[in-house]
N, C-alpha and C positions, 0 to 999 in steps of 0.2 A: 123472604127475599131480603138479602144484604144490599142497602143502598149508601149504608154509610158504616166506619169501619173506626174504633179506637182502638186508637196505637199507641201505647207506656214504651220509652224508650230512651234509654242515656241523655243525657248532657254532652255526655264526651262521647269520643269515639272507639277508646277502648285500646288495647294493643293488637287486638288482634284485623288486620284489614278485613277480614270477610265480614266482620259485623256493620262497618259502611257499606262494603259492597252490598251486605242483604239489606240495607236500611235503604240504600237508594233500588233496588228493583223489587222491593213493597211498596216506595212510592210511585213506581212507573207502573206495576202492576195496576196498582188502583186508579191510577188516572186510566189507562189501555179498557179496566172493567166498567168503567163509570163510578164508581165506588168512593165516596166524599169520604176524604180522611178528613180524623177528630182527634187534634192531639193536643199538648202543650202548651202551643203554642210559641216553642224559641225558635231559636235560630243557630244554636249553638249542637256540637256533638250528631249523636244519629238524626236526633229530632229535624235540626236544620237539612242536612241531607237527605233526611226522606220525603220531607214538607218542600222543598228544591224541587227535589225529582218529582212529585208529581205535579205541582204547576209546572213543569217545563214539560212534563207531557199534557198538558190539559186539561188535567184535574182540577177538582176542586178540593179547599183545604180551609179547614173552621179549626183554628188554636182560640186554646182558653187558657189564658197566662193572669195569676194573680199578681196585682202592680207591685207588691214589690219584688217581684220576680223579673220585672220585665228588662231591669239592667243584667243581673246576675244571669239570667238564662237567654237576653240580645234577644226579643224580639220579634220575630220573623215578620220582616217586611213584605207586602202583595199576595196577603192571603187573601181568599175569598171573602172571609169574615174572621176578622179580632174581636174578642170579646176579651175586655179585663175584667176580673174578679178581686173582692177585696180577701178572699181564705183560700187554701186547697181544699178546702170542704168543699167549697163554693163551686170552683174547680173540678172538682170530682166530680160531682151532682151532675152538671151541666154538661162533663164530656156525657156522662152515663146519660143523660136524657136525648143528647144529639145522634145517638151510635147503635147500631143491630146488633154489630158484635165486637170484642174485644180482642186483641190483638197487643202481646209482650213480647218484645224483643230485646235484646242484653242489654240491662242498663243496672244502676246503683238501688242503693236503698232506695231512693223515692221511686225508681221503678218497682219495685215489690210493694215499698205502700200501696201504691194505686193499684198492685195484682190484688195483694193480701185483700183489701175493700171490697174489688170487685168479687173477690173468690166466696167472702164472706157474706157479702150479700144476695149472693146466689145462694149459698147454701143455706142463708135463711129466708128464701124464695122471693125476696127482694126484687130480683130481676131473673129471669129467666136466659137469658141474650147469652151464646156462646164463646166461649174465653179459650183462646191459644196460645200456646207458647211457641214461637220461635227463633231460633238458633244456631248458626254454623258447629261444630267440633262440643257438642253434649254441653253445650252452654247451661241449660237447666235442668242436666242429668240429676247437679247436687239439691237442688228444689224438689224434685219428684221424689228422690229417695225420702228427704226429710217427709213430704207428704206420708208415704209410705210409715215411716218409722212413726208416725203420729198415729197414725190408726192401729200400728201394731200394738202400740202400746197402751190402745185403749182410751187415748184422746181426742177418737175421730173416727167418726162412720168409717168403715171400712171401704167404700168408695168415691173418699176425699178426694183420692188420687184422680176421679172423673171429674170433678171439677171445671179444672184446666186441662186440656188435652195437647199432650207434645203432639206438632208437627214435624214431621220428619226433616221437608226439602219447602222451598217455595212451590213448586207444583201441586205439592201437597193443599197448600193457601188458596193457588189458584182455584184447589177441585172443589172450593166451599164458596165459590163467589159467581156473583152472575157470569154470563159467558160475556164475552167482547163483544160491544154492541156501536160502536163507533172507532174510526181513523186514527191512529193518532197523528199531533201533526205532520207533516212535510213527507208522510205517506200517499202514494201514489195509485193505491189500488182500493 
């Protein structure tokens, strides 16, 4: 059972608008499932909009931002729970202790740090906890190939590429989370 969900996801918002628009209805989703998002902690880029959208639906929302992060990444004020850390080690650990499963959405290199870690650590049975990629328009088509080309090449089990599993659509997210089990608000039914 997913009750809580870690999301790796930009600072910025990218040029493409549909990576806001999915960073905000994976935070409404998760508020609508009851599903505690575990992220960052900022307030900036996808991170802030999708830490937004699900307090404004309801949710609840646990960032873990190391302090000297918390200018350059702004934040996010009226979470559930701020936790500061003094490393991204620290940071890592912590989201990974708080979250059932993992969830990457389009973001920079430190979004892939946090993949690469979590990928790694599955793969040396560190954690077992489910790790997805999502993405509008093959965001992380060139991720998977490289997976792909690692194993062809003899540098990786040949089912590295199982690791992370692309998600197609957000419906897709939906079908791996609990069902809707509460209103959201200023719902009438």
């Amino acid at each position: 059972m997913i009750s809580s969900l870690l999301v790796f996801c930009g600072s910025r918002t990218g040029h493409d608008p549909a990576h806001a628009a999915l960073a905000a209805a994976v935070g409404t989703l998760l508020a609508v499932r009851d599903v505690t998002l575990v992220y960052g902690g900022g307030g900036v880029g996808l991170m802030g909009i999708m830490a937004r959208a699900c307090l404004a639906g309801g949710g609840r929302v646990i960032g873990i931002i190391p302090r000297t992060l918390m200018t350059a990444e702004i934040a996010q004020s009226g979470l559930t729970e701020m936790h500061v850390v003094e490393t991204l080690h620290a940071r890592k650990a912590l989201m990974h202790a708080r979250a059932d499963a993992i969830l990457a959405l389009p973001g920079s290199i430190g979004t892939l740090d946090e993949l690469f870690e979590s990928m790694t650590w599955r793969e040396l049975g560190i954690h077992a906890k489910p790790i997805w990629l999502l993405g509008d328009n093959d965001y992380w088509a060139p991720l998977l190939a490289l997976l792909e080309h690692l194993a062809h090449q003899g540098f990786a089990p040949p089912d590295l590429d199982r690791v992370a599993v692309a998600l197609p659509d957000l419906p897709s997210l939906a079908a791996r989370l609990p069902a809707a089990n509460r209103q959201r608000p200023g719902s009438n039914s």
